[in-house]
PyMOL Python script that loads the backbone (N, CA, C, O; Angstrom):
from pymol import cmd

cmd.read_pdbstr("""\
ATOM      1  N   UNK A   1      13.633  46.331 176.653  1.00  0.00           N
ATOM      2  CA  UNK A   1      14.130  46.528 177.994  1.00  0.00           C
ATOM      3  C   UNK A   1      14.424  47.997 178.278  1.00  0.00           C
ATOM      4  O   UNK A   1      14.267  48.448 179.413  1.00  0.00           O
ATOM      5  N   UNK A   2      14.864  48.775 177.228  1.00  0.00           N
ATOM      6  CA  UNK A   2      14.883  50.511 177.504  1.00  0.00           C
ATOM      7  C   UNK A   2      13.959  51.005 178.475  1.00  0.00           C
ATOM      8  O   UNK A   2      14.190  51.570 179.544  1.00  0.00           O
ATOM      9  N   UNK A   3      12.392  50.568 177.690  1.00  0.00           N
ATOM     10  CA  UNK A   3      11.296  51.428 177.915  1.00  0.00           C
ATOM     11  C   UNK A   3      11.185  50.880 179.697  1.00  0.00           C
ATOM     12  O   UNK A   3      10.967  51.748 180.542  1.00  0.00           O
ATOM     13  N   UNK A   4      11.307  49.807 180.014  1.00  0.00           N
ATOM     14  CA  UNK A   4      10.957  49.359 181.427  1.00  0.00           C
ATOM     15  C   UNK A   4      11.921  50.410 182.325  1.00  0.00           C
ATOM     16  O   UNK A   4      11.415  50.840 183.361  1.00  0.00           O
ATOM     17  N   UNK A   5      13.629  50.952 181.892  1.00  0.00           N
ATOM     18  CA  UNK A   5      14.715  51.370 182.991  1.00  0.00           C
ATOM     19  C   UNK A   5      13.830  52.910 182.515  1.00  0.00           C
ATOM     20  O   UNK A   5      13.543  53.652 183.455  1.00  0.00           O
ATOM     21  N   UNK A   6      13.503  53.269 181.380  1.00  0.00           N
ATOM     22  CA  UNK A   6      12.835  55.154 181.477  1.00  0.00           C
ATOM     23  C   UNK A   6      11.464  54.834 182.221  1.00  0.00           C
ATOM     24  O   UNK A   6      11.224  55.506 183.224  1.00  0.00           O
ATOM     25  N   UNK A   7      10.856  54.199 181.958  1.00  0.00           N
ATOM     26  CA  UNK A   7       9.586  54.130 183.166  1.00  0.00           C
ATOM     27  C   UNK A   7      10.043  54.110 184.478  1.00  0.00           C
ATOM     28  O   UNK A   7       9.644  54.996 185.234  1.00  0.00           O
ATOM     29  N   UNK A   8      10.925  53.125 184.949  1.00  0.00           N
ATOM     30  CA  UNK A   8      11.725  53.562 186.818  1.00  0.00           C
ATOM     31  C   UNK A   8      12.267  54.861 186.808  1.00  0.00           C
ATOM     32  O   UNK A   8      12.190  55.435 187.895  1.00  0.00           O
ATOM     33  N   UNK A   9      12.799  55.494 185.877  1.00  0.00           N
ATOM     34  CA  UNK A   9      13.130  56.700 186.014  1.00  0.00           C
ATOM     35  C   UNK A   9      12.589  57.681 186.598  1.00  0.00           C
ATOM     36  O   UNK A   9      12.750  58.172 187.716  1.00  0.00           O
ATOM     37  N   UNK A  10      11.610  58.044 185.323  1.00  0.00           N
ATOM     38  CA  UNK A  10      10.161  58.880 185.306  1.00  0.00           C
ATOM     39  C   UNK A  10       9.110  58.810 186.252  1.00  0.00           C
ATOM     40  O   UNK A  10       8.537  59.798 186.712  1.00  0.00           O
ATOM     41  N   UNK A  11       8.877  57.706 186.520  1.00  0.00           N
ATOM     42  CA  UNK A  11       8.442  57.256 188.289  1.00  0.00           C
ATOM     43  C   UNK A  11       9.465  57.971 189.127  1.00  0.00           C
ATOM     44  O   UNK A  11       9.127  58.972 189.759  1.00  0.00           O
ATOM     45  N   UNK A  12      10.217  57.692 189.153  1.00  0.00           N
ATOM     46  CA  UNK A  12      11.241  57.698 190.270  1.00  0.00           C
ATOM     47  C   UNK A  12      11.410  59.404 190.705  1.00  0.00           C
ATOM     48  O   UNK A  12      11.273  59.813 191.857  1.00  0.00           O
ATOM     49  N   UNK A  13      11.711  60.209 189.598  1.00  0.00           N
ATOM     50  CA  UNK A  13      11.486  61.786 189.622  1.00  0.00           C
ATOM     51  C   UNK A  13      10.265  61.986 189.584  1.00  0.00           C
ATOM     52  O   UNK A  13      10.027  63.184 189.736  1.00  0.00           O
ATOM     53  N   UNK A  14       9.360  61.366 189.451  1.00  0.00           N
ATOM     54  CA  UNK A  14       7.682  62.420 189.693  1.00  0.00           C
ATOM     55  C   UNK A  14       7.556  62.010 191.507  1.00  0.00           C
ATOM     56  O   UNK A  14       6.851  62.800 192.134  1.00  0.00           O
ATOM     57  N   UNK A  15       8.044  61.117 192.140  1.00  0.00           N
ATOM     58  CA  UNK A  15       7.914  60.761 193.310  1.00  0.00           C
ATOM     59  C   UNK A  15       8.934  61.769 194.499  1.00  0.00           C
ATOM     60  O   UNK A  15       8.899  62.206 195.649  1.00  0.00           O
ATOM     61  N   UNK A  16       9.728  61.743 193.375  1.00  0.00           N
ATOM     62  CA  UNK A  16      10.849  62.842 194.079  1.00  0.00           C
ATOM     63  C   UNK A  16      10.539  64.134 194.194  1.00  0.00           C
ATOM     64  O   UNK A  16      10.874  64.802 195.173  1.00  0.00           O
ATOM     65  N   UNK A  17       9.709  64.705 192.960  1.00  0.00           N
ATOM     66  CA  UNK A  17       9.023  66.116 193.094  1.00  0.00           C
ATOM     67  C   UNK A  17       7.934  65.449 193.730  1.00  0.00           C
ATOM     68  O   UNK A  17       7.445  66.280 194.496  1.00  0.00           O
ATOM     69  N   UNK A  18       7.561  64.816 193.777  1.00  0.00           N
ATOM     70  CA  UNK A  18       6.131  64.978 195.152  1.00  0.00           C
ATOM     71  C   UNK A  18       6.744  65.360 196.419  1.00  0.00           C
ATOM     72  O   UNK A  18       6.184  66.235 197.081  1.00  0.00           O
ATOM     73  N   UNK A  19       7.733  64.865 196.814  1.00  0.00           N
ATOM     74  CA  UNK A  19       7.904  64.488 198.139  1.00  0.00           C
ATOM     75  C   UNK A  19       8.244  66.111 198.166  1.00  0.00           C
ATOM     76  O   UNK A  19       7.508  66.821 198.850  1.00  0.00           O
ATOM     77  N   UNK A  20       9.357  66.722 197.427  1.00  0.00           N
ATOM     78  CA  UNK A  20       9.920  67.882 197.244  1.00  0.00           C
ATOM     79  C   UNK A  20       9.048  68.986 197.972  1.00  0.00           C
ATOM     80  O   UNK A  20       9.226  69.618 199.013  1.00  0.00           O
ATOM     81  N   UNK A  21       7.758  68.975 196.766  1.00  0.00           N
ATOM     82  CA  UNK A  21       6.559  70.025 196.983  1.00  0.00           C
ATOM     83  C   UNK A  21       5.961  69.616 198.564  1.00  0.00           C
ATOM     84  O   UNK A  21       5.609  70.382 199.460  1.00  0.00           O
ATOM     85  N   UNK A  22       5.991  68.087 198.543  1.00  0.00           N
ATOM     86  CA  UNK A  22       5.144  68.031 199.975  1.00  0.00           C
ATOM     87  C   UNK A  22       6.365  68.770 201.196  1.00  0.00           C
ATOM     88  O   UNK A  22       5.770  69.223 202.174  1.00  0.00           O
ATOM     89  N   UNK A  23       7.455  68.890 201.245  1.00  0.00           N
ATOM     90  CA  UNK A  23       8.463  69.429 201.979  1.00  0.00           C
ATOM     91  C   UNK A  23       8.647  71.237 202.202  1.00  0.00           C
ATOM     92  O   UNK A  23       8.908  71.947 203.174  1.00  0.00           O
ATOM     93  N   UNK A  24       8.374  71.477 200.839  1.00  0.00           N
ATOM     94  CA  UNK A  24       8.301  72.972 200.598  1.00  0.00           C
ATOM     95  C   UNK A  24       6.818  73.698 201.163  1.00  0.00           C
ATOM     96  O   UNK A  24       6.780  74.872 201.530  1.00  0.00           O
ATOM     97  N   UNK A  25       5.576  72.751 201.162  1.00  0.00           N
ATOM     98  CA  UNK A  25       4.172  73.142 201.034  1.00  0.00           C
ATOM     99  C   UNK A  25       4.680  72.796 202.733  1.00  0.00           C
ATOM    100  O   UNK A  25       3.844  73.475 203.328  1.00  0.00           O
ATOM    101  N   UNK A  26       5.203  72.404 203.395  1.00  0.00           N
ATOM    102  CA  UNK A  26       5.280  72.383 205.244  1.00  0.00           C
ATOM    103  C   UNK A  26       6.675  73.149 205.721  1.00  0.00           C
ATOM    104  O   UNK A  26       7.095  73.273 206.871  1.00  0.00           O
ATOM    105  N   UNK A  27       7.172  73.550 204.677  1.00  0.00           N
ATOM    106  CA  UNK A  27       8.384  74.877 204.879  1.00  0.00           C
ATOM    107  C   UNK A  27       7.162  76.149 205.303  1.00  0.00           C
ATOM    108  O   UNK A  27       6.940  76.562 206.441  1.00  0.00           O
ATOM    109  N   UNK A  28       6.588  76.527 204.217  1.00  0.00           N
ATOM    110  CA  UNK A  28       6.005  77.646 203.979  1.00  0.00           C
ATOM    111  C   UNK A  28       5.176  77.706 204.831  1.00  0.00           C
ATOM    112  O   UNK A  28       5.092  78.736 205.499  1.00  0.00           O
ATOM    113  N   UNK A  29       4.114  76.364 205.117  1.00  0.00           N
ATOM    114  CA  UNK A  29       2.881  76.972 205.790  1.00  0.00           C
ATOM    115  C   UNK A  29       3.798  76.690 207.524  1.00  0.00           C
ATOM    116  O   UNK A  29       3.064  76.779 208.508  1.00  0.00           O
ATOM    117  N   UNK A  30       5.217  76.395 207.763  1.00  0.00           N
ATOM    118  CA  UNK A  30       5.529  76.880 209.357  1.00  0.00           C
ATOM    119  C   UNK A  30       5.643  78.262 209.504  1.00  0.00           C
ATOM    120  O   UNK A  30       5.379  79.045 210.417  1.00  0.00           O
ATOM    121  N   UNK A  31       6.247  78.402 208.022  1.00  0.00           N
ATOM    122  CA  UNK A  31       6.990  79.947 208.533  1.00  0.00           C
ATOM    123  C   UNK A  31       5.897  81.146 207.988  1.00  0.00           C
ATOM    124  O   UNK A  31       6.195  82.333 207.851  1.00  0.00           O
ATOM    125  N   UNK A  32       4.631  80.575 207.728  1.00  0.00           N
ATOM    126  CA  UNK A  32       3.200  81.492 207.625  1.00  0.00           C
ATOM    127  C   UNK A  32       2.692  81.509 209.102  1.00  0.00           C
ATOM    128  O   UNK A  32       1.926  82.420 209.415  1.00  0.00           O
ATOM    129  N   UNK A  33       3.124  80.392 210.224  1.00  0.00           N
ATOM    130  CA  UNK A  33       2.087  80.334 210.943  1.00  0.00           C
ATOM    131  C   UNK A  33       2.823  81.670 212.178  1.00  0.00           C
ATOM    132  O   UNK A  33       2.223  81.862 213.236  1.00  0.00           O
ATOM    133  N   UNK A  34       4.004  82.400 211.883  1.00  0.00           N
ATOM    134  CA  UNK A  34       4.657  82.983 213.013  1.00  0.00           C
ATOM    135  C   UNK A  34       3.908  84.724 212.412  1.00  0.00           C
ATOM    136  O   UNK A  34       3.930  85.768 213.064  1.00  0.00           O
ATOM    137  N   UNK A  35       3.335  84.525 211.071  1.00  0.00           N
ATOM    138  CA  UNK A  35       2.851  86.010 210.998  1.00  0.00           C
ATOM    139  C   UNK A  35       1.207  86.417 212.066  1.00  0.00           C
ATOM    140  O   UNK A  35       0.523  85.581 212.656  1.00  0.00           O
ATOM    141  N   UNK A  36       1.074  87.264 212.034  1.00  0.00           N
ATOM    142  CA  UNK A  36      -0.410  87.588 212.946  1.00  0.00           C
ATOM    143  C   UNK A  36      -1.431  88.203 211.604  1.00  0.00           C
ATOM    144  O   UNK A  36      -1.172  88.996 210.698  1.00  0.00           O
ATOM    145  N   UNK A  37      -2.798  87.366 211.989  1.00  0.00           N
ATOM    146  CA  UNK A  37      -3.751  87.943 211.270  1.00  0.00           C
ATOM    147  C   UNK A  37      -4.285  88.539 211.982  1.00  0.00           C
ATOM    148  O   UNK A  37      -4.590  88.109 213.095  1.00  0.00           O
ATOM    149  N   UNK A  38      -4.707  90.306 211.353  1.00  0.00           N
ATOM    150  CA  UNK A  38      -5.379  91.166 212.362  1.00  0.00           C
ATOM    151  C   UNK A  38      -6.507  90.747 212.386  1.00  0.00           C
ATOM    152  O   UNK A  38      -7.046  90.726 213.493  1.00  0.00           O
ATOM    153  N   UNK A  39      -7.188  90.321 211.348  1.00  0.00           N
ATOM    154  CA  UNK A  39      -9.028  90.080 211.706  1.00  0.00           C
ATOM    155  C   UNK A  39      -8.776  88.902 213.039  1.00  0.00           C
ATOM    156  O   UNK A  39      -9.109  89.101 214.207  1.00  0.00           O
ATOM    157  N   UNK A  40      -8.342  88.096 212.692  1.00  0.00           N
ATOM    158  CA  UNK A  40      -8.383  86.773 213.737  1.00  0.00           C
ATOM    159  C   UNK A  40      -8.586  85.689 213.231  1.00  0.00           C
ATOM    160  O   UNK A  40      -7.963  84.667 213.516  1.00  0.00           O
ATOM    161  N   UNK A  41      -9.670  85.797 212.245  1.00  0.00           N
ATOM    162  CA  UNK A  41     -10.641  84.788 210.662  1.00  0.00           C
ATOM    163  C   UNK A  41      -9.617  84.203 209.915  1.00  0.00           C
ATOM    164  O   UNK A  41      -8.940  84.978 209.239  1.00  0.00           O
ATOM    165  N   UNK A  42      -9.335  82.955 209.879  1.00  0.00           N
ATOM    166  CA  UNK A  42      -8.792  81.925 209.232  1.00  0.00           C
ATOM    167  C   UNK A  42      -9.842  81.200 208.142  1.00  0.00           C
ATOM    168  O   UNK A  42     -10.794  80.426 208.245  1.00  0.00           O
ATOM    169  N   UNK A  43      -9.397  81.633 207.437  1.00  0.00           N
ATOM    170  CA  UNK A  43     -10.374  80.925 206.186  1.00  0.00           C
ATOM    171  C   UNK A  43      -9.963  79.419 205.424  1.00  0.00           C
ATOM    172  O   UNK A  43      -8.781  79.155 205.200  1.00  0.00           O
ATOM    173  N   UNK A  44     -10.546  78.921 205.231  1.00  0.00           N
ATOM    174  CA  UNK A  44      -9.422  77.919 204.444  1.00  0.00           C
ATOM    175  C   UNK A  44     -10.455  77.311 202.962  1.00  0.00           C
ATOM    176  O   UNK A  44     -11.627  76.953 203.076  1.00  0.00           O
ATOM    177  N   UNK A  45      -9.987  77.316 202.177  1.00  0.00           N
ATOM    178  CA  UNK A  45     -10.688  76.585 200.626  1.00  0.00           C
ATOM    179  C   UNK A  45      -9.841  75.675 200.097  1.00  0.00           C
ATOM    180  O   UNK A  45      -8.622  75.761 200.239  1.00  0.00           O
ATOM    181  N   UNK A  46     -10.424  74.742 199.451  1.00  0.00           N
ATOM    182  CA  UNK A  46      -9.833  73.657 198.581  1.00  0.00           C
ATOM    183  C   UNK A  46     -10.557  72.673 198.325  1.00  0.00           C
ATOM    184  O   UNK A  46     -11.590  72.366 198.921  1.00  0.00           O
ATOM    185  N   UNK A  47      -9.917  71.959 197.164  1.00  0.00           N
ATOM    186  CA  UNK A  47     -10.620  71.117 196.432  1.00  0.00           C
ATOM    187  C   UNK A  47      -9.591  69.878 196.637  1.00  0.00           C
ATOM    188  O   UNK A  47      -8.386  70.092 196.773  1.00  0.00           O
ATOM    189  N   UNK A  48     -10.279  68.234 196.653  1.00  0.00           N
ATOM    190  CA  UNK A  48      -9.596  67.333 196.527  1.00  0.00           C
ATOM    191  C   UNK A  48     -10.264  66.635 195.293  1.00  0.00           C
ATOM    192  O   UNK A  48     -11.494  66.663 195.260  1.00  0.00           O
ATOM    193  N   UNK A  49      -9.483  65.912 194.109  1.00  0.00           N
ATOM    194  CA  UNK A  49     -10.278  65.045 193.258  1.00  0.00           C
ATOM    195  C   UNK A  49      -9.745  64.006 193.298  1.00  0.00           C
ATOM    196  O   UNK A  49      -8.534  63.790 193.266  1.00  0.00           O
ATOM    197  N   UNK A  50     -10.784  63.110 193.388  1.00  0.00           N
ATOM    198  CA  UNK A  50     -10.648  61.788 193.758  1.00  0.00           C
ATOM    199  C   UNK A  50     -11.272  60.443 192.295  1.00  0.00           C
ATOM    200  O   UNK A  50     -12.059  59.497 192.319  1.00  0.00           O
ATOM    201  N   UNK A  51     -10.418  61.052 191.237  1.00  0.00           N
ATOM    202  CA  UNK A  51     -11.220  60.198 189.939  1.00  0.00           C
ATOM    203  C   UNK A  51     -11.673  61.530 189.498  1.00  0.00           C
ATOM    204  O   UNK A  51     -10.843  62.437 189.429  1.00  0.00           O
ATOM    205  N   UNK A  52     -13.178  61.784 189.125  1.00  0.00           N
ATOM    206  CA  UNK A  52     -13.716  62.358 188.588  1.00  0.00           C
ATOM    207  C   UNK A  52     -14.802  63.733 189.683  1.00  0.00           C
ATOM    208  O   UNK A  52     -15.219  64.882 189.542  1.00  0.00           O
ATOM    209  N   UNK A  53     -14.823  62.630 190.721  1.00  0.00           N
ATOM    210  CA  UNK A  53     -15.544  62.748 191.990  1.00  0.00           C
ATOM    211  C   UNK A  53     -14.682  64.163 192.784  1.00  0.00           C
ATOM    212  O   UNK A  53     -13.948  63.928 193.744  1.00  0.00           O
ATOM    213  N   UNK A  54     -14.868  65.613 192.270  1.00  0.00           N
ATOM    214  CA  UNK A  54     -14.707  66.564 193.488  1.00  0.00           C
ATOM    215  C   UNK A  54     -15.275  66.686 194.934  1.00  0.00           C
ATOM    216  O   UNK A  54     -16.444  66.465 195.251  1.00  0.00           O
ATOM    217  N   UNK A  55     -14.302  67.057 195.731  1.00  0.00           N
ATOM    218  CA  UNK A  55     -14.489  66.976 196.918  1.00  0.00           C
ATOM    219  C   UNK A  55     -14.335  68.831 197.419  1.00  0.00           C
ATOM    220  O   UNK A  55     -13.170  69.164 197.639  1.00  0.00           O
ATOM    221  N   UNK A  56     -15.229  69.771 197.560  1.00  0.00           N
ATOM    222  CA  UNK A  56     -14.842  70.892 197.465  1.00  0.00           C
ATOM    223  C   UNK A  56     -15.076  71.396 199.197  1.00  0.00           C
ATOM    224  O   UNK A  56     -16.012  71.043 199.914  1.00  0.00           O
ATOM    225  N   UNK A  57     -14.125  72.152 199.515  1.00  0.00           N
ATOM    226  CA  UNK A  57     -14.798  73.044 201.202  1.00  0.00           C
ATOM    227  C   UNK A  57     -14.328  74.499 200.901  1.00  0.00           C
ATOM    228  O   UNK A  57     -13.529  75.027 200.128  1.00  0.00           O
ATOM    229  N   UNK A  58     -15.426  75.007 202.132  1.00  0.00           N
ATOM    230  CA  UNK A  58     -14.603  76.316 202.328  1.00  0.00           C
ATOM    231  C   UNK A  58     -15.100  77.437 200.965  1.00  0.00           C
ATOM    232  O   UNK A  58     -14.566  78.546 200.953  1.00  0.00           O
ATOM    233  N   UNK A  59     -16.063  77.106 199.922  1.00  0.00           N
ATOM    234  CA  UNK A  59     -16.849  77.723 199.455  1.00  0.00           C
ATOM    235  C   UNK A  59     -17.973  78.544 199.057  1.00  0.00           C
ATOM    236  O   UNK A  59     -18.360  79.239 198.117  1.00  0.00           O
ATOM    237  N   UNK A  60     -18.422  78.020 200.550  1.00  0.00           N
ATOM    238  CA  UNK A  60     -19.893  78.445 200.270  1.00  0.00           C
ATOM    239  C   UNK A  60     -21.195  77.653 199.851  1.00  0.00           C
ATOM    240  O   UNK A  60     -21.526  76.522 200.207  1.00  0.00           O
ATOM    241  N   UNK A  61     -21.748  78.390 199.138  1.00  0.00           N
ATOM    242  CA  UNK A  61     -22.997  78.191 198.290  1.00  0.00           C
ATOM    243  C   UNK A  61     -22.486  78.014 197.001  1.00  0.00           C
ATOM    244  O   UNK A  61     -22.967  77.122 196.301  1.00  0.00           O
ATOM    245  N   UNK A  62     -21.580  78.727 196.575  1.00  0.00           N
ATOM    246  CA  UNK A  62     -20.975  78.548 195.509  1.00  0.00           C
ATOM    247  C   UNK A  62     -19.891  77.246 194.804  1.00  0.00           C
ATOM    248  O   UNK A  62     -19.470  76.997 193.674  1.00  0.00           O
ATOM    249  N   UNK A  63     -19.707  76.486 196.492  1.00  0.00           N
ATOM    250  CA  UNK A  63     -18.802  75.339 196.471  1.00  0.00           C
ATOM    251  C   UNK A  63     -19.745  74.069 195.454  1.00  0.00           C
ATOM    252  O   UNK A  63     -19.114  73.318 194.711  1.00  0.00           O
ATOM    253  N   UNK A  64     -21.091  73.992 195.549  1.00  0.00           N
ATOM    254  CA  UNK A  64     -21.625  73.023 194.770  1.00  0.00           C
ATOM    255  C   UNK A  64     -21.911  73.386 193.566  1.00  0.00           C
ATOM    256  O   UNK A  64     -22.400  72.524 192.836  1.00  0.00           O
ATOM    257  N   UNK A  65     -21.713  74.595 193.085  1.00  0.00           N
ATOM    258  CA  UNK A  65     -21.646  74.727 191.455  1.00  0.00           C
ATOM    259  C   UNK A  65     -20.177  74.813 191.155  1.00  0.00           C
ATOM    260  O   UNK A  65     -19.952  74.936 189.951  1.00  0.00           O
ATOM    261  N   UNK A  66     -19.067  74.778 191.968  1.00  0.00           N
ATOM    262  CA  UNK A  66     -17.708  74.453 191.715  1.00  0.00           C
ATOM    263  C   UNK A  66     -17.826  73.288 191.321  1.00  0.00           C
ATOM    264  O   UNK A  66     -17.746  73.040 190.118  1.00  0.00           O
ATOM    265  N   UNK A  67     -18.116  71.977 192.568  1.00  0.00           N
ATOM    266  CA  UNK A  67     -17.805  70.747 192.358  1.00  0.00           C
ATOM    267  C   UNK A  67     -18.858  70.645 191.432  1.00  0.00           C
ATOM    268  O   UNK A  67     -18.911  69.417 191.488  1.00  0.00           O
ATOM    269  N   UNK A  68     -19.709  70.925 190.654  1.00  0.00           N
ATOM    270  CA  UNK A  68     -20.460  70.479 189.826  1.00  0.00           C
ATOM    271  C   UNK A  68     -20.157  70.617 188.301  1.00  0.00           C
ATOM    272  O   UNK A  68     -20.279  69.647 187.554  1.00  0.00           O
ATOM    273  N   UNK A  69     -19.804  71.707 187.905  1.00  0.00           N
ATOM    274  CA  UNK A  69     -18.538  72.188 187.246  1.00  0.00           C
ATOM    275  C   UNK A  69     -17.728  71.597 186.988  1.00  0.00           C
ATOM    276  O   UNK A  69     -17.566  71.259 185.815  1.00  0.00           O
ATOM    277  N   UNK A  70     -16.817  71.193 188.040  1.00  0.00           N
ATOM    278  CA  UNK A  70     -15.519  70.295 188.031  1.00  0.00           C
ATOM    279  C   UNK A  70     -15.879  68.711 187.586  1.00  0.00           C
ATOM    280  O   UNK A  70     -15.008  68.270 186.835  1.00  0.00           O
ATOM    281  N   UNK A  71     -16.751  67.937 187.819  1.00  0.00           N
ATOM    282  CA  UNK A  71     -17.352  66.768 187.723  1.00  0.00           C
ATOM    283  C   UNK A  71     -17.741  66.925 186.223  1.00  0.00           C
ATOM    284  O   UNK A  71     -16.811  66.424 185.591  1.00  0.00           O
ATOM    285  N   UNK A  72     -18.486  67.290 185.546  1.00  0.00           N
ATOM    286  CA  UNK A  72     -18.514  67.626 184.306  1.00  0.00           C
ATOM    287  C   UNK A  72     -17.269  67.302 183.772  1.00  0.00           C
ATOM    288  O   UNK A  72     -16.746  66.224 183.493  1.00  0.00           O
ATOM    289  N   UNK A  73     -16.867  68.582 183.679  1.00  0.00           N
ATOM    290  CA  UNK A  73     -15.707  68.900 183.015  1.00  0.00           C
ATOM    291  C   UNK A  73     -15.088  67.547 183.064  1.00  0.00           C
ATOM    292  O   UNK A  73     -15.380  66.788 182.140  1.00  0.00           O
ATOM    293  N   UNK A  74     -14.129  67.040 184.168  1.00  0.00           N
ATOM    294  CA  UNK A  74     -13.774  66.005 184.738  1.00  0.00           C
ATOM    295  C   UNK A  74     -14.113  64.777 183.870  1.00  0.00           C
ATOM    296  O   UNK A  74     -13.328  64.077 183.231  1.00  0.00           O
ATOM    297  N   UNK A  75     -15.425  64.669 183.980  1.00  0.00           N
ATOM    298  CA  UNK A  75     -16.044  63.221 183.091  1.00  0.00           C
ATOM    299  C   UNK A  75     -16.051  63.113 181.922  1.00  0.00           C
ATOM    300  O   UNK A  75     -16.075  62.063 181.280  1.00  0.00           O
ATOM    301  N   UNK A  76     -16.022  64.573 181.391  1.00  0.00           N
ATOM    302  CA  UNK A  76     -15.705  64.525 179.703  1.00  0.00           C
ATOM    303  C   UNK A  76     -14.471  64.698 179.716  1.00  0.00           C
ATOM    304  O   UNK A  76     -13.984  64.147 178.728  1.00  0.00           O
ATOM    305  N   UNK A  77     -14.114  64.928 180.011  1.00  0.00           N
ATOM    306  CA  UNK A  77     -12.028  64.568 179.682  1.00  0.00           C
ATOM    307  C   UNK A  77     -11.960  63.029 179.566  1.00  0.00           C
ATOM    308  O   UNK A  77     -11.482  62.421 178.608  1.00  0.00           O
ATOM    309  N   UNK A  78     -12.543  62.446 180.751  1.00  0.00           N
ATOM    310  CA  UNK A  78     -12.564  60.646 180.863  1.00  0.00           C
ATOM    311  C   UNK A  78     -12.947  59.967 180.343  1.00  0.00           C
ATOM    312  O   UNK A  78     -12.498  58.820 180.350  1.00  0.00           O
ATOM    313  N   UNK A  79     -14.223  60.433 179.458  1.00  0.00           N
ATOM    314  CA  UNK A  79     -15.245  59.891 178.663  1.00  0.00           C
ATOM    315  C   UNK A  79     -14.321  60.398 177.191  1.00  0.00           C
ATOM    316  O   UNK A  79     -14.354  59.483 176.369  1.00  0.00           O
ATOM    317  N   UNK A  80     -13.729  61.305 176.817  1.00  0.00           N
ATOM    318  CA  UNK A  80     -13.080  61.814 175.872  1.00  0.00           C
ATOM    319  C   UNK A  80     -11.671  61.036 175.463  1.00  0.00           C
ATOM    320  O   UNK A  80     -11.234  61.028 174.312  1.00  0.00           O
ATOM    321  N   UNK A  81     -11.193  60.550 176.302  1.00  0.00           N
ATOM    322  CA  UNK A  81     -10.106  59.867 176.332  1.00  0.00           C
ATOM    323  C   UNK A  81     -10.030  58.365 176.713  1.00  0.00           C
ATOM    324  O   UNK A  81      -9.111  57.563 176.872  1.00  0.00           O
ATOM    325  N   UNK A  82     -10.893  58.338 176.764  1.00  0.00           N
ATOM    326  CA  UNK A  82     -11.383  56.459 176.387  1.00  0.00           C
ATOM    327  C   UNK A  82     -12.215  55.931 175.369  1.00  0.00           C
ATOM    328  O   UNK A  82     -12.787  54.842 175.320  1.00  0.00           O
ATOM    329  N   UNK A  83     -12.196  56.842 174.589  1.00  0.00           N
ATOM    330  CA  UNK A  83     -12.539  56.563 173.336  1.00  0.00           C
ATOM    331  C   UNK A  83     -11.826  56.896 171.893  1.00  0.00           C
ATOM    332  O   UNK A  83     -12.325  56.734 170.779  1.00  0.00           O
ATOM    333  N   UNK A  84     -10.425  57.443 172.241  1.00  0.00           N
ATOM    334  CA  UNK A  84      -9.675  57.795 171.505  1.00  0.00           C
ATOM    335  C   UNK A  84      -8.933  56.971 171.611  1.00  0.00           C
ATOM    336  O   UNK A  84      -7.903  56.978 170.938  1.00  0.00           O
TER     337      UNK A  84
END
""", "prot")
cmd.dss("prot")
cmd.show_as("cartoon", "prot")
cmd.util.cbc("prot")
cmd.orient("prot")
């Protein structure tokens, strides 16, 4: 019965730092949006992973040897750890 009340725990604080970061990550980007960019050019990059499956924007040409890269990598970690 221990291990079941430290699992609600440990859940319970990784949910709490999510919410945390998701609070801080919409602090920052309000009080980014009152500065002025001189070019005008808003760029934006990022990656979402969804399983193994990258989801990349905002790269380029270079964005499909990211996500291709990342997928690799990705699948041998998965493939590496299901067999151990």
């Amino acid at each position: 019965m221990q291990a079941d009340g430290l699992m609600v725990f440990f859940g319970t604080v990784l949910i709490g730092t999510g919410v945390l970061f998701i609070l801080l990550a919409i602090m920052f980007f309000l009080r980014a949006q009152g500065t002025e960019n001189p070019t005008g050019k808003i760029q934006s990059r990022g990656v979402i992973l969804l399983g193994p499956i990258p989801i990349v924007w905002g790269f380029g040409d270079r964005g499909k040897v990211l996500a291709a890269v990342l997928f690799v990598a990705i699948l041998s970690i998965w493939i590496l750890l299901a067999f151990l």
